[in-house]
C-alpha positions as semicolon CSV with decimal commas, in nm:
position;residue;x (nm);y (nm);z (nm)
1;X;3,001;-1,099;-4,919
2;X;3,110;-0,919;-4,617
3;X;3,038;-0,582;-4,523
4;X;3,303;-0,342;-4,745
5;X;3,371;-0,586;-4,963
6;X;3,159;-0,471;-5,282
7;X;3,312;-0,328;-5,565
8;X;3,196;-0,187;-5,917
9;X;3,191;-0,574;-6,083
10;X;2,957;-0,635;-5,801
11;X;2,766;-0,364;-5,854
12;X;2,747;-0,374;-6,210
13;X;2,682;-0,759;-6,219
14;X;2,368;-0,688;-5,939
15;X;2,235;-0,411;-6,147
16;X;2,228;-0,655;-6,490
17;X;2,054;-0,919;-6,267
18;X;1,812;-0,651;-6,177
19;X;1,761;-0,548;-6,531
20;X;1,719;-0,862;-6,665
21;X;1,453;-0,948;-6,428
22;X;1,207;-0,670;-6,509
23;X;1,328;-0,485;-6,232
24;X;1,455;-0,116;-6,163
25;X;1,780;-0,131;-6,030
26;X;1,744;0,122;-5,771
27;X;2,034;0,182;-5,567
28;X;1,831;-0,003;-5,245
29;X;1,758;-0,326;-5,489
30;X;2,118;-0,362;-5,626
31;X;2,192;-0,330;-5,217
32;X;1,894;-0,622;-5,167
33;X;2,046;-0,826;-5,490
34;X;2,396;-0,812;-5,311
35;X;2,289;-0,926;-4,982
36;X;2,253;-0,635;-4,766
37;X;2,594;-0,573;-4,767
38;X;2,780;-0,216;-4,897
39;X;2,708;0,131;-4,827
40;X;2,472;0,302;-5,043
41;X;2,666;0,575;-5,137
42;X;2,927;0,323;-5,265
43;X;2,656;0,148;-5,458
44;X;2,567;0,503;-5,545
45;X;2,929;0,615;-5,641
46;X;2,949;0,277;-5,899
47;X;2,589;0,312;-6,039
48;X;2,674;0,665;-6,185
49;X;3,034;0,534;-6,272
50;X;2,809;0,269;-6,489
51;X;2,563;0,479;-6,594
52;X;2,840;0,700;-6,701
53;X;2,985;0,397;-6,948
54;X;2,671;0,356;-7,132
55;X;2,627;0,455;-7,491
56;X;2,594;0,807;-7,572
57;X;2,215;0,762;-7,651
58;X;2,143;0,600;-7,399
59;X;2,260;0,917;-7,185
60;X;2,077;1,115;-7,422
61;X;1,720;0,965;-7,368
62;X;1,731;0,832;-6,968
63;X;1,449;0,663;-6,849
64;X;1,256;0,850;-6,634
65;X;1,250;0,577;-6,378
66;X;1,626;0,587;-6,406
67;X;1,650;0,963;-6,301
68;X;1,311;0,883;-6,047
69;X;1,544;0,568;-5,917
70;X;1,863;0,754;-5,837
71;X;1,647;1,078;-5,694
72;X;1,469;0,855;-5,461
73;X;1,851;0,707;-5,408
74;X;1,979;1,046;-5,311
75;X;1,669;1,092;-5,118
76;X;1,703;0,785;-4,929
77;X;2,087;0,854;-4,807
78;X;2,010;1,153;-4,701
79;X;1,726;1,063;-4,500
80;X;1,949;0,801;-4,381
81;X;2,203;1,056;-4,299
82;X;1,964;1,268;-4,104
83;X;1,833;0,984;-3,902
84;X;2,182;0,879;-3,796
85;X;2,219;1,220;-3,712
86;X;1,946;1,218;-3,497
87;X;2,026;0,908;-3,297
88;X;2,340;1,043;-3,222
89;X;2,187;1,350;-3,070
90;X;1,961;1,188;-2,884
91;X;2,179;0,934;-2,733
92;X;2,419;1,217;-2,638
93;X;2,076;1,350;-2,432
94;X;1,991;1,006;-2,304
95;X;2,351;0,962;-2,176
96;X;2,350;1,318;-2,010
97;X;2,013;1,244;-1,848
98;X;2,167;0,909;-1,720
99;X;2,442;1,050;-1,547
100;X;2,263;1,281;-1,420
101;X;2,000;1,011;-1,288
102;X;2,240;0,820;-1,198
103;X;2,394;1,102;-0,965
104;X;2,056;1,174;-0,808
105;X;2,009;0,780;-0,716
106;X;2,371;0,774;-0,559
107;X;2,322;1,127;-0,305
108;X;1,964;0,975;-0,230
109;X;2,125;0,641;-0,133
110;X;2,357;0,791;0,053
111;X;2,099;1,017;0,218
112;X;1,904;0,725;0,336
113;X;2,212;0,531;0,454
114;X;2,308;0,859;0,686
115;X;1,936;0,867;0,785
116;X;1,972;0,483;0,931
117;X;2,314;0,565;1,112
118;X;2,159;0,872;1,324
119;X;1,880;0,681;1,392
120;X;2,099;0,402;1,526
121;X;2,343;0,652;1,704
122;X;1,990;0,805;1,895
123;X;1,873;0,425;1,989
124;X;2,198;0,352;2,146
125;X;2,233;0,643;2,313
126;X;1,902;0,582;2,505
127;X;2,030;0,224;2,582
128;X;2,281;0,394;2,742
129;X;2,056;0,651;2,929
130;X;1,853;0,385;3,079
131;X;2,104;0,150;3,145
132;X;2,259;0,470;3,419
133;X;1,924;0,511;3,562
134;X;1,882;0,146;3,633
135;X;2,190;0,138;3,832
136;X;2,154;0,459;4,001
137;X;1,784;0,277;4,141
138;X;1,990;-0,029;4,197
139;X;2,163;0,119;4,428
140;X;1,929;0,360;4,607
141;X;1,693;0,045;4,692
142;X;2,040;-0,134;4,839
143;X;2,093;0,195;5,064
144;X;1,723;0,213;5,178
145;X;1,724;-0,164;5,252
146;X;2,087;-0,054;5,461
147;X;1,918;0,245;5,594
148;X;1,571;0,037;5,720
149;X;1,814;-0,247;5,895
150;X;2,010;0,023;6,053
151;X;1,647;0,204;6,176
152;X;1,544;-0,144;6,284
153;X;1,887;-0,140;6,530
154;X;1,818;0,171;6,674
155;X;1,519;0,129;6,766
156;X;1,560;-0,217;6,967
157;X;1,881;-0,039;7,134
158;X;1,670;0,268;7,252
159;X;1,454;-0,053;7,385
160;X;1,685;-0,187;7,566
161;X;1,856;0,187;7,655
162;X;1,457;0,238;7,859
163;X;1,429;-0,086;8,010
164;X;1,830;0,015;8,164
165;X;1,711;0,333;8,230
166;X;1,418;0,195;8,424
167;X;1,596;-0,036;8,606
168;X;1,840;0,245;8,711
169;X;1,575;0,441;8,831
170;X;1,437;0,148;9,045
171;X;1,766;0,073;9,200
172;X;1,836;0,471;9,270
173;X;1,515;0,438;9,478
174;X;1,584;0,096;9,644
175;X;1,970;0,304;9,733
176;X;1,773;0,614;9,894
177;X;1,582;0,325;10,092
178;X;1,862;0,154;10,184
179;X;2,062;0,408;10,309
180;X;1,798;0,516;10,542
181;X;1,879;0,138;10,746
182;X;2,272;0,108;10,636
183;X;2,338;-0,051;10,932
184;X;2,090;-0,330;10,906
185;X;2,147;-0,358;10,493
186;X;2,538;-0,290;10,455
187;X;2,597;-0,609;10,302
188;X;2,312;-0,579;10,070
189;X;2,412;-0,231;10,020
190;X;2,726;-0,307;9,886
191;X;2,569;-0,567;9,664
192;X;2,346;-0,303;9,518
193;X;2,622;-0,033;9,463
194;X;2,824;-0,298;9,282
195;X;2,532;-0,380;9,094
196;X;2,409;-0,052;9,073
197;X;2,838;-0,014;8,883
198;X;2,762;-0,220;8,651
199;X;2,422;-0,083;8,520
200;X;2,630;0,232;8,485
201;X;2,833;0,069;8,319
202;X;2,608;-0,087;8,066
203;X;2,418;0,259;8,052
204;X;2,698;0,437;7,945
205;X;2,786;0,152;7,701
206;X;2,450;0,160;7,592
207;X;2,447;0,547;7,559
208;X;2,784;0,534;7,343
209;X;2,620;0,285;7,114
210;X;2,289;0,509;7,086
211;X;2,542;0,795;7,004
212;X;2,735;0,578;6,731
213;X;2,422;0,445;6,607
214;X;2,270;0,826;6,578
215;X;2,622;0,921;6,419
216;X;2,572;0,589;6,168
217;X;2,238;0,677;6,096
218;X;2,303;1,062;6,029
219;X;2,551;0,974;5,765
220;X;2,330;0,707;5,618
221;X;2,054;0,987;5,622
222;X;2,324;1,205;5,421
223;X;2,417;0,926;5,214
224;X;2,019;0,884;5,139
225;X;2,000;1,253;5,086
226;X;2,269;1,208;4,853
227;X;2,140;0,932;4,670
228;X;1,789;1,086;4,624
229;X;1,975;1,423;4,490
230;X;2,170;1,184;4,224
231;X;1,821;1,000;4,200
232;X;1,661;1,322;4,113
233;X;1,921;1,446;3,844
234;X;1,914;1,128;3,665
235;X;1,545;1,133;3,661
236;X;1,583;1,514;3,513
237;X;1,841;1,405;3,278
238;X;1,634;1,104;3,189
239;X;1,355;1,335;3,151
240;X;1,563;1,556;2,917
241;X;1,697;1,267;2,719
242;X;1,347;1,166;2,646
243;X;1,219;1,499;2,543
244;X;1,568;1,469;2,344
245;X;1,436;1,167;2,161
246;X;1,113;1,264;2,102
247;X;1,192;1,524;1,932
248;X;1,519;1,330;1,726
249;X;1,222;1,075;1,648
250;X;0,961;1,342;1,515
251;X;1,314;1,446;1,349
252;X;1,309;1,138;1,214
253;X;0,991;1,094;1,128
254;X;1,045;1,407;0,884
255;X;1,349;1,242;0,756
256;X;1,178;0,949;0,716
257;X;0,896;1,113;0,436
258;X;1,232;1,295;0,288
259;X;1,390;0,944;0,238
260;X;1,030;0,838;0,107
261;X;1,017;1,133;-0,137
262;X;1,399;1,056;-0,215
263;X;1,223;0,688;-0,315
264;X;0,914;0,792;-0,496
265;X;1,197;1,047;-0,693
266;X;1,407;0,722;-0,753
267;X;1,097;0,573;-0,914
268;X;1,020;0,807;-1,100
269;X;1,358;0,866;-1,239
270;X;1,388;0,478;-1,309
271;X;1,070;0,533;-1,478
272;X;1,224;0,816;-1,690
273;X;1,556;0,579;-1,786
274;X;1,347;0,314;-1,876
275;X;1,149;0,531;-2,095
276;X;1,459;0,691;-2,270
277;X;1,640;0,326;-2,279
278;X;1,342;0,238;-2,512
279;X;1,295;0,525;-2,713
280;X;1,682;0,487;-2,742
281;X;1,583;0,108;-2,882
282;X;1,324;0,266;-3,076
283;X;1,577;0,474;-3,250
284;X;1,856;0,172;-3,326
285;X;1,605;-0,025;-3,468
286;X;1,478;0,298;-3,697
287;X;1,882;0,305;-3,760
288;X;1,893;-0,043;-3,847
289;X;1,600;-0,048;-4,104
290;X;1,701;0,240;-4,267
291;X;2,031;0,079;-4,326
């Protein structure tokens, strides 16, 4: 017979059974004798409508287990009452305290997940650091490779600017020589002003190219200058960005033991829902066997 189904012919028919067994038909047996099924103040509420048939004398003299059976009845509901009153206040607490675990997990989750994004912000960042001072040294060796061939130039021009220079100074002596006998060397006089034009000429060539080449290599010694000033800040900046990072990582390393409290908290909170969850079992299954 399903659940709300009962009625006083049940009741009363159970409660015969009972009686005809040997057996005091207590409000719990007649519930036992119809299957488990009905509410036990119904049962209750029909009993006393029964009892309240019976013959005068009967009412008269109860049994005493009669009165024990229905006082042990009452006893029972109530006690049933209480304990349902119970569970319900205590799954009201256990529902509070899991929200309110439940909130803790989600800001430490999201504390954690912030935790990895700075940390991946700061590594990219010095990518990015190092990655500039790579280039900037790229391109001071290229210069000082430039600046070497250029010294390498200069210095087998001024070779060749002496060896003119002595060879001017020669033929200035063989001239003073020769014009001491022009007569007897005018043709080889004239050779050796002509050639004497065209050293000149190649002196004063060569002495342009020494001044470009000085002019070349002062602005290459300004644009080394130069480099080794922007050399110098990125090394400082490097050097900052470092000291940066070290301390973002010690930063990190503190954020890192908050996270790990955060998880040892998590645990521990688990722990406490898992205890709650099965004193909340505990408590249905009470429930149920007092129903």
């Amino acid at each position: 017979m399903a659940r709300g189904g009962i009625d006083k012919a049940a009741v009363q028919q159970a409660r015969q059974a009972l009686i005809a067994r040997g057996e005091h038909p207590s409000i719990d047996a007649v519930r036992i004798e119809l299957g488990n099924t009905g509410s036990k103040t119904t049962i209750h509420r029909y009993m006393r409508e029964l009892e309240a048939l019976q013959p005068l004398a009967d009412k008269r003299s109860p049994a005493l287990s009669d009165t024990l059976g229905r006082f042990v009845g009452q006893l029972a509901e109530q006690l049933r009452e209480e304990a349902e009153a119970r569970i319900r206040d205590a799954q009201a607490v256990f529902d509070e305290q899991r929200g309110q675990l439940q909130v803790q997990l989600q800001l430490a989750q999201q504390a954690l997940a912030a935790a990895h994004q700075q940390q991946q912000i700061q590594v990219s960042a010095l990518a990015a650091e190092s990655e500039k001072l790579e280039t900037a040294l790229s391109t001071l060796q290229a210069e000082q490779l430039r600046s070497a061939s250029l010294n390498q130039s200069l210095g087998e021009l001024r070779l060749r600017l002496t060896d003119k220079d002595e060879q001017l100074q020669q033929t200035q002596g063989e001239l003073r020589q020769l014009q001491q006998d022009a007569i007897a060397r005018q043709e080889e006089l004239t050779h050796l002003h002509r050639e004497n034009e065209r050293l000149l000429t190649e002196n004063r060539q060569a002495s342009a190219q020494h001044k470009q080449l000085d002019e070349q290599l002062e602005q290459r010694d300004a644009q080394v200058q130069g480099l080794r000033s922007i050399l110098a800040q990125a090394q400082g900046a490097s050097e900052e960005v470092r000291r940066q990072l070290d301390s973002e990582r010690q930063a990190l390393v503190g954020q890192r033991d908050i996270c790990a409290e955060h998880m040892r908290l998590i645990e521990r909170l688990q722990d406490r829902l898992t205890l709650s969850e099965a004193r909340c079992a505990q408590l249905e299954t009470f429930q149920a066997k007092g129903a």
